[in-house]
C-alpha positions in Angstrom: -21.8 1.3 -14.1 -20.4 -1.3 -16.6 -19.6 -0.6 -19.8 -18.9 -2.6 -22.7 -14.8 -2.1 -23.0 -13.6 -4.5 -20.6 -12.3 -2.7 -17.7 -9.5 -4.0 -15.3 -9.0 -2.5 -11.9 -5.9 -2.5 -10.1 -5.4 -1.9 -6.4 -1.7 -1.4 -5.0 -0.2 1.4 -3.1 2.6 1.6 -5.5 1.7 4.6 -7.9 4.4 3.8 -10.3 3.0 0.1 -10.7 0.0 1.4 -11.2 1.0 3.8 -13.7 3.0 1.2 -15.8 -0.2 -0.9 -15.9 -2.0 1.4 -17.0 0.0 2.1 -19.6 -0.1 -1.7 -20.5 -3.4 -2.2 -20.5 -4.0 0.4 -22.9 -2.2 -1.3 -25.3 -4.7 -3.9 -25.5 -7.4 -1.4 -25.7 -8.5 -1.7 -21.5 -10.7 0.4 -19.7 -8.0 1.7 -16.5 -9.5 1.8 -13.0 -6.4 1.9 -10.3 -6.7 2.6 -6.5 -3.8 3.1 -3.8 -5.9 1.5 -1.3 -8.5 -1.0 -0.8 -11.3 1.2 0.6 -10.7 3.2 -3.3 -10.5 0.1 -4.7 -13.8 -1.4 -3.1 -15.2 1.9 -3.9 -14.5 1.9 -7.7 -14.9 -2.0 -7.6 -18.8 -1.2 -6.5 -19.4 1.8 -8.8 -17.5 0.3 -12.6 -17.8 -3.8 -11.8 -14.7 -4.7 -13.6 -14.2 -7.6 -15.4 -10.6 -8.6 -13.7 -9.4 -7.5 -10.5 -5.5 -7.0 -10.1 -4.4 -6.7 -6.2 -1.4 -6.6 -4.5 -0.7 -8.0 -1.2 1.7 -5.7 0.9 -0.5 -2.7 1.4 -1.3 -0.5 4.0 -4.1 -0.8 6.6 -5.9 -3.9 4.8 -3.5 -6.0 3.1 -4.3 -8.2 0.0 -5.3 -11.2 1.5 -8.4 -9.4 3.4 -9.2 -7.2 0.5 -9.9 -10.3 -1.2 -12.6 -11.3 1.0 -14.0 -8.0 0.8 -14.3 -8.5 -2.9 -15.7 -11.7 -3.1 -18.1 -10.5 -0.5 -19.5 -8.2 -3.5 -18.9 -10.9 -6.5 -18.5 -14.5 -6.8 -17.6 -14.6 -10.3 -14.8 -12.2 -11.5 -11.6 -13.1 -11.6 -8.9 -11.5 -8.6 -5.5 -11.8 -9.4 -2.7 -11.5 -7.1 0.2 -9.3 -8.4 3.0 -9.4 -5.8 6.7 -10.0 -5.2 5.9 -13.0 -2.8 6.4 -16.6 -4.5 5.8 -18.0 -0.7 3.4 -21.6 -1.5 1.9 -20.9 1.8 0.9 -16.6 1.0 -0.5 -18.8 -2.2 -2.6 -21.1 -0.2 -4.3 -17.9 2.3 -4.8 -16.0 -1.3 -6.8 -18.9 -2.8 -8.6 -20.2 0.3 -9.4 -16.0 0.3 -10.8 -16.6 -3.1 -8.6 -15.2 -5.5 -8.3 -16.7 -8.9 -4.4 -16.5 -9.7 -1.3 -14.9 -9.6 1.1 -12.6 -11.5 4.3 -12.3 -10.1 6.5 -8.8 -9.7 8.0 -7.2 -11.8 5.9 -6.5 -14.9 6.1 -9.1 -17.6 4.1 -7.8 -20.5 3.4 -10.7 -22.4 2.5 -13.3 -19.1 0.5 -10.6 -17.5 -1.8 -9.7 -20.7 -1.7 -14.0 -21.5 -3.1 -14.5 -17.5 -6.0 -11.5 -18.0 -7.1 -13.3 -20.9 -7.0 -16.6 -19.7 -9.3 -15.2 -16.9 -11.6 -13.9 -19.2 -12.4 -16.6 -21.2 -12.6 -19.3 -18.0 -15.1 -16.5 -16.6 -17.0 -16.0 -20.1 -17.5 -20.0 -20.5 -18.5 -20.5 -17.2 -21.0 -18.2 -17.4 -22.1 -19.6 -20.9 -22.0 -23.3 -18.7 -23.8 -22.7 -15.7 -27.0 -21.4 -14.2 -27.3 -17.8 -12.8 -27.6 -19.4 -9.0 -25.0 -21.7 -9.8 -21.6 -21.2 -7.2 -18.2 -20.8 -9.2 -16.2 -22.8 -6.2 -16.8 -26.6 -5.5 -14.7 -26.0 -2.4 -13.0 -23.2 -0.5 -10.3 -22.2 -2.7 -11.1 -24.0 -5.7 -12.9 -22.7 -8.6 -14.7 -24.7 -11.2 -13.7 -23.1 -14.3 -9.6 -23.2 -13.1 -10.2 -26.8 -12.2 -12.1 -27.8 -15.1 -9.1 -26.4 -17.4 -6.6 -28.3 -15.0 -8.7 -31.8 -15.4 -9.2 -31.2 -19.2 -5.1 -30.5 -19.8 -5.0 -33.7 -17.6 -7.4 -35.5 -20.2 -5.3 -34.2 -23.4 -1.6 -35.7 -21.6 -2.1 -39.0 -20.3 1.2 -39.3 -18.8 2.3 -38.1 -15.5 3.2 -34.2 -15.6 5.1 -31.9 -13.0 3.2 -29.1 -11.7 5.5 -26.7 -13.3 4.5 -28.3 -17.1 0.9 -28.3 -16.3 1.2 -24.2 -15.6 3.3 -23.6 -18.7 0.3 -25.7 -20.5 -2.2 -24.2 -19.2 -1.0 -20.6 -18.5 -2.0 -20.5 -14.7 0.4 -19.8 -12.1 2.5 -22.9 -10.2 1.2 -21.5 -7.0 -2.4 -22.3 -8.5 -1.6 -25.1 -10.0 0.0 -26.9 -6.9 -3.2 -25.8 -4.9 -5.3 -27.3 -7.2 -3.4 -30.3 -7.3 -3.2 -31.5 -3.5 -7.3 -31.1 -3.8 -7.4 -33.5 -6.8 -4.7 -36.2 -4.6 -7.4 -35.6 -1.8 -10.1 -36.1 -3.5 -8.6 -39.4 -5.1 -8.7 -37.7 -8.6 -5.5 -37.6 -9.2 -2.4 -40.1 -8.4 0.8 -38.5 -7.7 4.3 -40.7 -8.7 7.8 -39.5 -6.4 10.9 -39.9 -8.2 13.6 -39.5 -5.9 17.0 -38.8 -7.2 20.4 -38.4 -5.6 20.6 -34.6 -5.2 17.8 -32.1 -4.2 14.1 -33.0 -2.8 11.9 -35.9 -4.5 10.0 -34.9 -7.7 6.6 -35.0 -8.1 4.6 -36.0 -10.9 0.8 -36.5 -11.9 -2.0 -38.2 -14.1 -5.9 -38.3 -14.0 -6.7 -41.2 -11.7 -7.9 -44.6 -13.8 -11.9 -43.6 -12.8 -11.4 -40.5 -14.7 
């Protein structure tokens, strides 16, 4: 049953992690549901309806990527975020095409965890205050319209190409979203993409809003 303190859950099978985020959260005055295991986590999931999911990705029996899709089997909206120890672009790519929202990498950073929860929050609060009730929160599988309308509007406030890695410091997702979320915008013609090549190391990306934005 939900109550009015927002409430985070966290599922890993790592009972000091889960301990140290409890004690976190509790500094920004968090409601503390924590599970070793997915079946206790889809258990207290159904039971409290938390407003941001934390999950891990190594765990035994079902790992993260599968307990995402049981998740988003129950809800569509709330933000999942992936707390692991795996930077790996393509462990990104099966999280987000799972449906999870972003990720937090391992160990504990205080002040990016708590700035990523809130982040989540408010994309989840205005998207509710946006959209219909029936209204889906992805426009394609792995993309979410609230993360990709705060991508295209820090597009609209820099006109000049930006690296992936400047456009997740601006807008406080993960680069592992943020490339994601990129490659659909080149796809979909949204976005053009300039190479730089220079003598040492592999070619540098940039971006910018196509001229039809």
């Amino acid at each position: 049953m939900k109550t009015e303190k927002t409430a985070i859950l966290s599922i890993d099978d790592d009972e000091q992690i889960r301990y140290s985020l409890g004690a976190l959260f509790a500094t920004q005055h968090w409601e503390t549901l924590d599970a070793g295991d997915m079946k206790e986590g889809l258990r207290l999931f159904s039971q409290h309806r938390p407003d941001v999911v934390l999950i891990d990705y190594h765990m035994p029996d079902i790992n993260g990527i599968w307990g995402v899709q049981m998740l988003r089997a129950l809800d569509t909206q709330v933000p999942i975020i992936v707390f692991t120890i795996d930077e790996s672009q393509s462990v990104a790519d099966d999280f987000l095409l799972a449906g999870a929202s972003d990720f937090a990498l391992k160990p504990i950073r205080a002040p990016d965890l708590i700035s990523r929860i809130n982040l989540h929050l408010r994309l989840v609060a205005q998207s509710r205050e946006n959209s219909s009730p029936e209204a889906s929160p992805f426009v394609n599988k792995g993309i979410g319209e609230p993360t990709l309308d705060l991508i295209k509007e820090y597009f609209h406030q820099h006109r000049d190409f930006l690296s992936a890695d400047a456009i997740a410091k601006g807008t406080g997702l993960a680069y592992q979203t943020v490339y994601r979320y990129l490659q659909y915008l080149v796809k979909e013609k949204q976005v053009e993409v300039q190479t730089c090549y220079g003598k040492i190391g592999r070619p540098r990306q940039s971006y910018r809003l196509s001229k039809r934005q």
